[in-house]
N, CA, C and O of each residue as an XYZ file, in Angstrom:
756
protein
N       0.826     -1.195      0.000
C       0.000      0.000      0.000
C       0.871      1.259      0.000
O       0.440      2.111     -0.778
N       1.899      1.581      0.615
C       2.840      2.293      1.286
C       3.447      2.313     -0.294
O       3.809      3.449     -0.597
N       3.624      1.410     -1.271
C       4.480      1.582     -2.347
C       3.331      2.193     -3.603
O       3.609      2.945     -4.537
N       2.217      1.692     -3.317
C       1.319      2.002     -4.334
C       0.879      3.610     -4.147
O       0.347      4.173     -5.103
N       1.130      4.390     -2.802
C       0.898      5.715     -2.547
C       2.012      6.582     -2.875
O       1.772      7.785     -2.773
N       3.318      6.207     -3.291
C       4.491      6.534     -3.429
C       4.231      6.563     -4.896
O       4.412      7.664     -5.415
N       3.933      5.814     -5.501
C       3.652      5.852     -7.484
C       2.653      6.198     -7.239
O       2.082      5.828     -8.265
N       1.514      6.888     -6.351
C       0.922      7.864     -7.307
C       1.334      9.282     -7.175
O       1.243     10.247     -7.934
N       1.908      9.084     -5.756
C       2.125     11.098     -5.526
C       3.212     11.083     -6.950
O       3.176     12.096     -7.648
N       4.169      9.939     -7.371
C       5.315     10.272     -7.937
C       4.691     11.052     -9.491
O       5.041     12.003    -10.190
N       3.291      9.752     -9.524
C       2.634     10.268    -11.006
C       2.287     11.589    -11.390
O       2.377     12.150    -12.482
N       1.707     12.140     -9.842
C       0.191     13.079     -9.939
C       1.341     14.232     -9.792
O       0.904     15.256    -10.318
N       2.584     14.423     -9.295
C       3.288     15.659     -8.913
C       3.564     16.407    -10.221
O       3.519     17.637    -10.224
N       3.857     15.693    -11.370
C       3.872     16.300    -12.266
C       2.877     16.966    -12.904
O       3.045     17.836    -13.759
N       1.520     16.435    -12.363
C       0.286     17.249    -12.688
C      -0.022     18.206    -11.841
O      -1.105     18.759    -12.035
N       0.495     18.490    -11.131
C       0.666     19.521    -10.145
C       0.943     20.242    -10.625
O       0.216     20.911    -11.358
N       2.148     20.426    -10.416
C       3.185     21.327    -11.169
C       2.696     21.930    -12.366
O       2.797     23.153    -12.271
N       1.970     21.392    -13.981
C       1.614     21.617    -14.765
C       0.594     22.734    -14.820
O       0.435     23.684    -15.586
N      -0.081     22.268    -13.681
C      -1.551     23.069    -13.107
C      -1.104     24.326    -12.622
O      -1.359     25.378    -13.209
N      -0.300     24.240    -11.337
C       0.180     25.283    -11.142
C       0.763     26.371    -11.718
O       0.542     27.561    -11.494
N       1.816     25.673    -12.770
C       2.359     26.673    -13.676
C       1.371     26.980    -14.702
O       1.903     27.797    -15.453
N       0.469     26.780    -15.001
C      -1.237     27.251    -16.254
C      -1.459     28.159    -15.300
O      -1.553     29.272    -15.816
N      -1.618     28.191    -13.833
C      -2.411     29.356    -13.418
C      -1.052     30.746    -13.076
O      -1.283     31.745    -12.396
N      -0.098     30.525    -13.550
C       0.168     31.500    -13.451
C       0.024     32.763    -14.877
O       0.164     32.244    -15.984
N      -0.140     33.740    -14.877
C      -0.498     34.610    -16.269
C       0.299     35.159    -16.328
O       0.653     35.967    -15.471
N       1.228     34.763    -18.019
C       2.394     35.866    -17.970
C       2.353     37.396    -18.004
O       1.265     37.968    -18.067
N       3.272     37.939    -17.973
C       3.047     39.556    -18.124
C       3.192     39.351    -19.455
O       4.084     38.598    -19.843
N       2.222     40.074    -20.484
C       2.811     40.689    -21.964
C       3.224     42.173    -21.592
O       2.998     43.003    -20.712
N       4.018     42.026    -22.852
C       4.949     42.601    -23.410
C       4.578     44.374    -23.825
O       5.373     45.251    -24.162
N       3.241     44.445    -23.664
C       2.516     45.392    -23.952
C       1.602     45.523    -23.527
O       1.423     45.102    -22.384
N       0.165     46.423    -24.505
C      -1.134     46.422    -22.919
C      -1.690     45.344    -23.889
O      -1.414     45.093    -25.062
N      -2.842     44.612    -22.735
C      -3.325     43.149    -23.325
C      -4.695     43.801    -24.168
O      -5.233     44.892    -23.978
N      -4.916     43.141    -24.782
C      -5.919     43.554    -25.965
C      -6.666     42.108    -26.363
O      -6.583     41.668    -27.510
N      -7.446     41.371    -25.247
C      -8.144     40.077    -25.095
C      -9.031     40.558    -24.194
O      -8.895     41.569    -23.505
N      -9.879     39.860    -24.216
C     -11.066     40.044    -23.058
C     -10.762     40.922    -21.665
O      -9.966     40.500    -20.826
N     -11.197     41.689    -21.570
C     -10.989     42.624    -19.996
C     -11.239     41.600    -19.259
O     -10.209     40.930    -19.318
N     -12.069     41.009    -18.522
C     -12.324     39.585    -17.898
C     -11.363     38.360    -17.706
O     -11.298     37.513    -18.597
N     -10.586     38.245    -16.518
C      -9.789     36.558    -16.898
C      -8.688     37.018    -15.853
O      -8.579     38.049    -15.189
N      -7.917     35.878    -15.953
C      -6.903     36.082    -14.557
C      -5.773     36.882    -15.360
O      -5.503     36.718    -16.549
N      -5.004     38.020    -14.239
C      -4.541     38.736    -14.393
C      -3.401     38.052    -13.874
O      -3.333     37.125    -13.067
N      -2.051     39.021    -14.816
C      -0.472     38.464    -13.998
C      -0.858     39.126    -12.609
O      -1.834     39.718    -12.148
N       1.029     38.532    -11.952
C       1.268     38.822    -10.545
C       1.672     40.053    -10.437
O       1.488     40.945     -9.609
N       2.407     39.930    -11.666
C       3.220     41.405    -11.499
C       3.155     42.308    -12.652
O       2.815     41.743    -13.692
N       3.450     43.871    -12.761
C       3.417     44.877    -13.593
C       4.763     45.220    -13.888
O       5.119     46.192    -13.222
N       6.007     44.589    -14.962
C       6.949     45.827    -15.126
C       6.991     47.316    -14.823
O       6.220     48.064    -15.425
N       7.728     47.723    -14.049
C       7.915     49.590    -13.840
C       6.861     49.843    -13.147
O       6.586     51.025    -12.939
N       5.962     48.730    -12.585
C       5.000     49.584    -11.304
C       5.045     48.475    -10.272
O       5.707     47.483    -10.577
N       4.337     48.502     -8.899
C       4.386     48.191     -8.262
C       2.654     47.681     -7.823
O       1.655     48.386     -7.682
N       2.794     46.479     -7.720
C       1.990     45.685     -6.713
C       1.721     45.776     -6.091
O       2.662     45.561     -5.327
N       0.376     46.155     -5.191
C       0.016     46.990     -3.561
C      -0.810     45.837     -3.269
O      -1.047     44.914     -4.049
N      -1.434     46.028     -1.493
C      -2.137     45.227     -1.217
C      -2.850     46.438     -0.506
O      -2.222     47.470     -0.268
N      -4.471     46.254     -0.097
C      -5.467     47.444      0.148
C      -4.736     48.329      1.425
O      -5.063     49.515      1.463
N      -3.494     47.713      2.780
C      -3.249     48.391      3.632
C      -2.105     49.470      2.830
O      -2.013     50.662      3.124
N      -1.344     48.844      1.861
C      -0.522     49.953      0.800
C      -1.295     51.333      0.103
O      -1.017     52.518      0.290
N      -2.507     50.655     -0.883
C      -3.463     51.827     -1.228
C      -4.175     52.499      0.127
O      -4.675     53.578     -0.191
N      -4.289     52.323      0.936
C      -5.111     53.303      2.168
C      -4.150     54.618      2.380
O      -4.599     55.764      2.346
N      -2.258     54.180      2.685
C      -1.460     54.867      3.009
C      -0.972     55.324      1.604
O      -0.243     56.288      1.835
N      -1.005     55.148      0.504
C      -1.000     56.088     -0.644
C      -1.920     56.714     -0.683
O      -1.771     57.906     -0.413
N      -3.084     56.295     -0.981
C      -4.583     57.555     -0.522
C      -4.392     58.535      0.736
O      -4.422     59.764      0.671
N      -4.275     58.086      1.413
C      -3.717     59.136      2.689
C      -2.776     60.000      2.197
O      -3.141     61.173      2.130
N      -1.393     59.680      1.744
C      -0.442     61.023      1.271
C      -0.781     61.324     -0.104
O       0.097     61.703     -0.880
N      -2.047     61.178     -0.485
C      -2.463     62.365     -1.512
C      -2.288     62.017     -2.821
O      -2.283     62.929     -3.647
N      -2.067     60.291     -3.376
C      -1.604     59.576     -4.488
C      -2.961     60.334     -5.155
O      -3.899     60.879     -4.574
N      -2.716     60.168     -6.529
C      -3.930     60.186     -7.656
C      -4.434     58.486     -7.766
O      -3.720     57.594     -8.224
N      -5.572     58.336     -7.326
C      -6.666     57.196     -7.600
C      -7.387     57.290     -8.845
O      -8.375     58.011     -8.989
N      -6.853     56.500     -9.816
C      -7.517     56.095    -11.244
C      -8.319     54.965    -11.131
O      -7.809     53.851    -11.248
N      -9.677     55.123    -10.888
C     -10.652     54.116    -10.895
C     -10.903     53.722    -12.508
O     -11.799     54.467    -12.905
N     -10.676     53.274    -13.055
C     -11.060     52.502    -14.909
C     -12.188     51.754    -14.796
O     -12.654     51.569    -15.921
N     -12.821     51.253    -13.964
C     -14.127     50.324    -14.140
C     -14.875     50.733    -15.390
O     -14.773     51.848    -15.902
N     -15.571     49.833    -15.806
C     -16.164     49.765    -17.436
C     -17.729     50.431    -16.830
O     -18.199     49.721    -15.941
N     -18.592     51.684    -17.184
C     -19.700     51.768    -16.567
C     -20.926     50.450    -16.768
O     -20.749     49.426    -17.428
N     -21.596     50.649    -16.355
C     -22.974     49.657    -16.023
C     -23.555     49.344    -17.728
O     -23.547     50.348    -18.441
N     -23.804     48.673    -18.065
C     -24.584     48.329    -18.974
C     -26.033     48.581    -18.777
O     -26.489     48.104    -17.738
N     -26.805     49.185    -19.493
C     -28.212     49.315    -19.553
C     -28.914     47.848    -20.011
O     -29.179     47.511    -21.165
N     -29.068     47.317    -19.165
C     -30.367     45.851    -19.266
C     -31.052     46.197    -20.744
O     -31.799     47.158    -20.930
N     -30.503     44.856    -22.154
C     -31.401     45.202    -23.099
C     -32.658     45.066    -23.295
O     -33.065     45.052    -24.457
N     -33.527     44.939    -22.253
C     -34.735     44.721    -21.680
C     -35.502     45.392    -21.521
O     -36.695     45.116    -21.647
N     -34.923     46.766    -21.110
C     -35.688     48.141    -20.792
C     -35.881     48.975    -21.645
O     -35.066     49.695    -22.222
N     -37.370     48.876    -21.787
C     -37.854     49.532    -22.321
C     -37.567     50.932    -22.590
O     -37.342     51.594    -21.577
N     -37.494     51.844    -24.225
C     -36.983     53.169    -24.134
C     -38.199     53.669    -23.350
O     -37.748     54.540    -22.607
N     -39.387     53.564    -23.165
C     -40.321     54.008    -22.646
C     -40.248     54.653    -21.059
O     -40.734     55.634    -20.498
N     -39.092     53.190    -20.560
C     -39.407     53.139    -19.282
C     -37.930     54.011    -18.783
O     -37.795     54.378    -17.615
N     -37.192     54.192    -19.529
C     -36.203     55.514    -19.703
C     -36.050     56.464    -19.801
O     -35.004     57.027    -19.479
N     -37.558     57.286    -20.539
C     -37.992     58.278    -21.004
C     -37.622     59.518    -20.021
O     -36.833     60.452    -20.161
N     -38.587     59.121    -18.870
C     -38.367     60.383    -17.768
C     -37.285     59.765    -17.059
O     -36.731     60.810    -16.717
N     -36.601     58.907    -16.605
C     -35.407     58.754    -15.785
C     -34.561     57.801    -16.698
O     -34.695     56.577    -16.731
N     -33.568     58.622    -17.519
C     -32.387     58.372    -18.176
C     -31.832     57.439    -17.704
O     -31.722     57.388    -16.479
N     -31.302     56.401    -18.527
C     -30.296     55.525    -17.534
C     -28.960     55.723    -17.180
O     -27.988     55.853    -17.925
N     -29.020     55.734    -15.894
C     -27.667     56.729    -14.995
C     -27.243     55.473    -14.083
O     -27.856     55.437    -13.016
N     -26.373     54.502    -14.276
C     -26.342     53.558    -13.202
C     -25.338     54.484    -12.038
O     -24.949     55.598    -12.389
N     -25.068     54.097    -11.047
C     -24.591     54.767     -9.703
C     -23.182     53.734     -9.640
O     -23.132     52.546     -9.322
N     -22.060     54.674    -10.072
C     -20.795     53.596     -9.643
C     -20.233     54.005     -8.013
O     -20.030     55.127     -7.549
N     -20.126     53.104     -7.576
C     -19.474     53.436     -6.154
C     -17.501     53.005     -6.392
O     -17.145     52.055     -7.089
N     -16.729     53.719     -5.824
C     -15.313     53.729     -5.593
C     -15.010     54.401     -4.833
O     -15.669     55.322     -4.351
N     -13.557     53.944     -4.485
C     -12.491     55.010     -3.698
C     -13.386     56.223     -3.278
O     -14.226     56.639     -4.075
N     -13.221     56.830     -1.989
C     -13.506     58.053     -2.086
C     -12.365     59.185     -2.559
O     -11.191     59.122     -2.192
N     -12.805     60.042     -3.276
C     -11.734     60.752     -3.668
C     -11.162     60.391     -5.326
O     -10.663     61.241     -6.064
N     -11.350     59.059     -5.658
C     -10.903     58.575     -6.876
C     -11.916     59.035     -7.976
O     -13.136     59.192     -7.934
N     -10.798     59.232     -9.188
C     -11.427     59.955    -10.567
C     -11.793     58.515    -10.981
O     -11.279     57.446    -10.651
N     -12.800     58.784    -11.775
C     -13.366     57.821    -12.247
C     -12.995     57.916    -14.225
O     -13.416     58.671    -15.101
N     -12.197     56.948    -14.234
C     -11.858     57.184    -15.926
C     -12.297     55.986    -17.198
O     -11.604     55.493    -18.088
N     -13.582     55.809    -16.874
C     -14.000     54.575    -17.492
C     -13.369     54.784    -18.859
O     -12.990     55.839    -19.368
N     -13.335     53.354    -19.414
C     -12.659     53.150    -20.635
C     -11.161     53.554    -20.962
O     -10.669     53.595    -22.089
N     -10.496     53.860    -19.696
C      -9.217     54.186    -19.396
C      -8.303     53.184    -19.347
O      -7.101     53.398    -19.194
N      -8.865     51.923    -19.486
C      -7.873     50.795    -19.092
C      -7.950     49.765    -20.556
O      -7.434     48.649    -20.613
N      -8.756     50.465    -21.749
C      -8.707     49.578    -22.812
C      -7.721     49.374    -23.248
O      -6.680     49.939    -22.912
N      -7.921     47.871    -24.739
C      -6.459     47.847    -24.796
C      -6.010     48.749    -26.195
O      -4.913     48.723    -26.753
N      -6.795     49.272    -26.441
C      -6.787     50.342    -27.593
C      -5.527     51.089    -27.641
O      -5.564     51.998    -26.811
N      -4.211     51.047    -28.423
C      -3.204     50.939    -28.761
C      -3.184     52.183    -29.762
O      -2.134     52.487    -30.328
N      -4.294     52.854    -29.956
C      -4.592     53.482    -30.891
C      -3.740     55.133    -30.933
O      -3.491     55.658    -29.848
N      -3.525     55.525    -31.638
C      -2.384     56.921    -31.295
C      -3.385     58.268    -30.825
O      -2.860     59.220    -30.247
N      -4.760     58.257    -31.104
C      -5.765     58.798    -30.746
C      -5.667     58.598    -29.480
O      -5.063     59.287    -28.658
N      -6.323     57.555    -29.301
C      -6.626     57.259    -27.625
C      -5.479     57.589    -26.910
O      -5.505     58.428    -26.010
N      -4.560     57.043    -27.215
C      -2.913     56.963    -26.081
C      -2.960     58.918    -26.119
O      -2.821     59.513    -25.050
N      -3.133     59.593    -27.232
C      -2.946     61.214    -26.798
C      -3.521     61.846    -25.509
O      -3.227     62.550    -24.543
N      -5.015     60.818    -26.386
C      -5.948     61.670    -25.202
C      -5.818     61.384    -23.462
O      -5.950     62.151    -22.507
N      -5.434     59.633    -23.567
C      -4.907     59.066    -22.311
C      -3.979     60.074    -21.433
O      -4.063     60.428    -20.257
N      -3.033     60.407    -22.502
C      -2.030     61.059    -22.219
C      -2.285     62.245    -21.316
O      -2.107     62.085    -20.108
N      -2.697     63.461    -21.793
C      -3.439     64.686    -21.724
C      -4.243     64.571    -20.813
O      -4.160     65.464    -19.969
N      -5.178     63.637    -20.606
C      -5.623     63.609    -19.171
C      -4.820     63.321    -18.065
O      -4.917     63.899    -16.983
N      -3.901     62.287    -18.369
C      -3.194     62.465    -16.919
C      -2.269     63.372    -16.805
O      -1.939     63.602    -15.641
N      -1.478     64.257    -18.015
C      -0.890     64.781    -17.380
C      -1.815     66.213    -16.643
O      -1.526     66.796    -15.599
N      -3.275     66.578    -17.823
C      -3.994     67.186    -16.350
C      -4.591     67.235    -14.990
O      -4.851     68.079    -14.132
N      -4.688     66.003    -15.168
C      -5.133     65.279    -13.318
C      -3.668     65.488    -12.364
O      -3.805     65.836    -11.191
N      -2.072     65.226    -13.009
C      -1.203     65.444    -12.211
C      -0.190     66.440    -12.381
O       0.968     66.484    -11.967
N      -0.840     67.202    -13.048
C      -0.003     68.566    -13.283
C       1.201     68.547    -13.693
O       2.201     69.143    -13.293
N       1.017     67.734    -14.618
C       2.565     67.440    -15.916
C       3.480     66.534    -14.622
O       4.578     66.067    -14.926
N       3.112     66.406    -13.671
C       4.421     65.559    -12.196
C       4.450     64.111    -12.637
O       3.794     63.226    -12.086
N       5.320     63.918    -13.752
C       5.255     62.073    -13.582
C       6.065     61.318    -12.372
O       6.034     60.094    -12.249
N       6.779     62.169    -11.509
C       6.807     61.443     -9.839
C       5.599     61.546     -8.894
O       5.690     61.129     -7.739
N       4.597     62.035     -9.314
C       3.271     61.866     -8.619
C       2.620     60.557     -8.629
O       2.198     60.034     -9.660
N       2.537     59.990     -7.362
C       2.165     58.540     -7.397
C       0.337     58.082     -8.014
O      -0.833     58.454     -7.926
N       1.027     57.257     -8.505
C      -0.310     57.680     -9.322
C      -1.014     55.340     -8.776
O      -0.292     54.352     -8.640
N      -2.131     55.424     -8.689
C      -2.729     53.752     -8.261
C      -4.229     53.779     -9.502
O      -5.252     54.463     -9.521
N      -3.907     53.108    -10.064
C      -4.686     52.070    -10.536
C      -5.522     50.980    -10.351
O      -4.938     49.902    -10.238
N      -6.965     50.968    -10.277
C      -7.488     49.652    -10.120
C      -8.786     49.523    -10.722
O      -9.020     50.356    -11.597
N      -9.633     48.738    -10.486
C     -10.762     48.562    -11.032
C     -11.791     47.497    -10.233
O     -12.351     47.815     -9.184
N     -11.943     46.310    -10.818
C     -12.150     44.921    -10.272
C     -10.788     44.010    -10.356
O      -9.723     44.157    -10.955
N     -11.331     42.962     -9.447
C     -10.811     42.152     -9.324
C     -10.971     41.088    -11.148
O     -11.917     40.959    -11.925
N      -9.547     40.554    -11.165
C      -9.805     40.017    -12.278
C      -9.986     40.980    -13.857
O     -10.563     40.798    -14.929
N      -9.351     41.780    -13.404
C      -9.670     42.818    -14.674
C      -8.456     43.563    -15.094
O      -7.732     44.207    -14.335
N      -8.309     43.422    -16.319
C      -7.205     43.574    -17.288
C      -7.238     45.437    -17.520
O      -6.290     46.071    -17.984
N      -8.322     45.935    -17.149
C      -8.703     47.026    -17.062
C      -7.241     48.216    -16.434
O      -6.465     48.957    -17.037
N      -7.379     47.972    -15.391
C      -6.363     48.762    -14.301
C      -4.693     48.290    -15.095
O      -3.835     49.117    -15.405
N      -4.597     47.052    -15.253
C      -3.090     46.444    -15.460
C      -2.944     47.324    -16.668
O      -1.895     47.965    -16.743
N      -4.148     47.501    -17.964
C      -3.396     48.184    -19.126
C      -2.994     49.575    -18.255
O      -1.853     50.021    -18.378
N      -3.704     50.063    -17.611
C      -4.000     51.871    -17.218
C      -2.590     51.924    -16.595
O      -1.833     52.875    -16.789
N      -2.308     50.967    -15.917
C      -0.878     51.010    -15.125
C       0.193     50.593    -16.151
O       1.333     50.852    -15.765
N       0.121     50.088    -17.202
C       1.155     49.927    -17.761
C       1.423     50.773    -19.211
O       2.319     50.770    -20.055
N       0.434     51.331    -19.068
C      -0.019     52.935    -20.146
C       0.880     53.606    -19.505
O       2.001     53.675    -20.009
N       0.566     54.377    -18.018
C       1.560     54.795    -17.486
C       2.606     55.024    -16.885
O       3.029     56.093    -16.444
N       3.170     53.716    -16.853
C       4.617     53.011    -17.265
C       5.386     53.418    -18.572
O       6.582     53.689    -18.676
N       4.174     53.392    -19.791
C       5.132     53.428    -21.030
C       4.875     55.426    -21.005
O       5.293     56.079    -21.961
N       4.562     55.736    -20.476
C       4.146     57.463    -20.693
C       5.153     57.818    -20.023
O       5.448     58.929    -20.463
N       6.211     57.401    -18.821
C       7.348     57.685    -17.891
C       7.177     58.228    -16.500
O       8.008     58.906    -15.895
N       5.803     57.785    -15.995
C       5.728     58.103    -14.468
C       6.218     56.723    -13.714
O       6.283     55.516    -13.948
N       6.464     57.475    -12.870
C       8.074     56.642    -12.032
C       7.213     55.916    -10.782
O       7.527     54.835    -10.285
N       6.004     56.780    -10.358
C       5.384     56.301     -8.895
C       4.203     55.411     -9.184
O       3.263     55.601     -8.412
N       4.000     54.413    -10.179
C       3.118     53.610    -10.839
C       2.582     52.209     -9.621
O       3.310     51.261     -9.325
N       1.019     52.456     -9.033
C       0.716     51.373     -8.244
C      -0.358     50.556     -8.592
O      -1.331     51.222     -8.946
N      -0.506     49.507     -8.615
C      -1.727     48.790     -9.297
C      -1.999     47.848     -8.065
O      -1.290     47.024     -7.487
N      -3.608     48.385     -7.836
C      -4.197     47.764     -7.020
C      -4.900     46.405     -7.323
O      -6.087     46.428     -6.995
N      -4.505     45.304     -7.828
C      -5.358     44.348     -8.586
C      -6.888     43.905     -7.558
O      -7.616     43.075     -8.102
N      -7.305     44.371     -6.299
C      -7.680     43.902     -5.900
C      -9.374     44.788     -6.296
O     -10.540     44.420     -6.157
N      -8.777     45.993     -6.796
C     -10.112     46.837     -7.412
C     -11.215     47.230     -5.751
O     -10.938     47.250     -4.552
N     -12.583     47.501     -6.612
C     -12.958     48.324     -5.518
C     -13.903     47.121     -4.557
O     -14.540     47.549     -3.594
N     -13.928     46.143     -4.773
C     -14.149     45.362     -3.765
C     -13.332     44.774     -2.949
O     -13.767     44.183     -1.960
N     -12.120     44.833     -3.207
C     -10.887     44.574     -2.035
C     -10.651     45.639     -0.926
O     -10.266     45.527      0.238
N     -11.082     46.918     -1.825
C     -10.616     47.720     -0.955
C     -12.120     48.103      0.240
O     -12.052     48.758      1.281
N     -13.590     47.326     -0.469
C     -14.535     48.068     -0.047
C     -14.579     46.490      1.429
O     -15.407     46.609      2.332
N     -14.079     45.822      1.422
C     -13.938     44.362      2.284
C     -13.021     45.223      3.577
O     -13.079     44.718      4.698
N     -12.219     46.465      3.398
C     -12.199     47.225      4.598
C     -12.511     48.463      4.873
O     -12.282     48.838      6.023
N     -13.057     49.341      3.991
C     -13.031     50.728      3.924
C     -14.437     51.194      3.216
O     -15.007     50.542      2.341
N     -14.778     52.131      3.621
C     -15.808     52.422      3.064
C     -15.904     53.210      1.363
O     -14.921     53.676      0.787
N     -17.170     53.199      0.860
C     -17.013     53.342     -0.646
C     -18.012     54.598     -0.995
O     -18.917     54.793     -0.184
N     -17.941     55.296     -1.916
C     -18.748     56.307     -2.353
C     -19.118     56.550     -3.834
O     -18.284     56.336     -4.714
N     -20.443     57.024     -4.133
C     -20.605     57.178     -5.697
C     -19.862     57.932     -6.262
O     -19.868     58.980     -5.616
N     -18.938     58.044     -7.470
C     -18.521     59.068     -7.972
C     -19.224     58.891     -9.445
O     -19.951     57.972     -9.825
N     -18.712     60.243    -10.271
C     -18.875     60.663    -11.466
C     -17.772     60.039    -12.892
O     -16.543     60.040    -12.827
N     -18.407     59.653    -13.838
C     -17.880     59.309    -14.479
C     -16.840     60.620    -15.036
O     -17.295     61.688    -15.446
N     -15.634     60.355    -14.971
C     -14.789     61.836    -15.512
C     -14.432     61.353    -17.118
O     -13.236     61.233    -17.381
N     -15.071     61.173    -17.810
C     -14.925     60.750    -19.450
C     -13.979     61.276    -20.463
O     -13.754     60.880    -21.607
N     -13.144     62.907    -19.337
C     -12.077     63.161    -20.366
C     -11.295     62.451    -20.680
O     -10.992     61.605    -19.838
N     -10.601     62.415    -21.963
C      -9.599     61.728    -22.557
C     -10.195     59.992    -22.699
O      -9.287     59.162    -22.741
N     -10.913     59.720    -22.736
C     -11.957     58.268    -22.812
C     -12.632     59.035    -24.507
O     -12.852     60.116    -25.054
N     -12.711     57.592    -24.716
C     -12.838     57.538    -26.022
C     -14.819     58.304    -26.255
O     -15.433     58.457    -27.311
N     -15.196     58.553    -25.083
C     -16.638     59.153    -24.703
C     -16.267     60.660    -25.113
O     -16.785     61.335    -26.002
N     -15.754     60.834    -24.676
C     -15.174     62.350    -24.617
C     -15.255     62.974    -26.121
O     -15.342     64.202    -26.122
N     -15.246     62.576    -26.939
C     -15.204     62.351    -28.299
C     -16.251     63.898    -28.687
O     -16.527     64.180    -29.853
């Protein structure tokens, strides 16, 4: 018995291992341009990896909070009727204090978009690319990793990516509605 449990751990370890190494997600090489949705790498070249007690004490000394979440989808269900007098406005909750830059984290590569990307942050941080700047969104979302690695390739030096988005951070801290800020988003248009 003792020998027959020995050939299987010996079998199954290599399926381990296999498994393990599938769940890890490499970093590309650039911003990802596949489904926003899906497991995200560990790590960000040229930025840094936080965990929610890191983002509290960057929010505290005054970091810029780039919320990217994708806004709400309108249910294709609803009636224009039933829209008529109350527009559909879904209510995003984040960070308090955090700009809200939906469509900020696409992987749109485009020389348009990257300007306008551009131009907004350097007006949110007053041309300072040592201004620490955090990134996040949801969990599982490719969203924040492009936004952080946008501004990686733009040359800000204080680059933090919160992968844990606004339900990691809302599991200790409290959360508030903000406004969609659509400059430099392909809305803005």
């Amino acid at each position: 018995m003792k020998r027959l449990s020995l050939l299987f751990f010996a079998l199954a370890l290599p399926c381990f291992a296999a498994a393990s190494a599938l769940a890890e997600t490499p970093e590309p090489l650039g911003l990802w341009t596949g489904p926003m949705q899906g497991e995200t790498p560990k790590t960000l070249s040229g930025a840094e990896v936080i965990d929610v007690e890191t983002l509290a004490r960057l929010k505290e000394q005054g970091a810029l909070l780039l919320d990217v979440a994708m806004p709400q989808q309108k249910p294709e269900k609803v009636s224009p009727d039933a829209t008529k007098d109350f527009p559909w406005s879904p209510i995003h909750y984040s960070l308090p204090g955090a700009v809200w830059l939906s469509d900020a984290g696409k992987g749109d590569p485009s020389t348009n978009y990257e300007q306008k990307f551009a131009a907004r942050i350097a007006a949110l941080t007053g041309g300072d690319k040592q201004k620490p700047v955090v990134t996040f969104c949801h969990p599982r979302c490719w969203g924040s990793w492009n936004a952080a690695k946008r501004l990686v390739m733009l040359g800000y030096i204080n680059v933090f990516w919160f992968p844990g988005g606004v339900e990691g951070w809302q599991e200790k801290f409290p959360v508030a509605p903000v406004k969609d800020d659509a400059a430099g988003t392909d809305r803005a248009k």
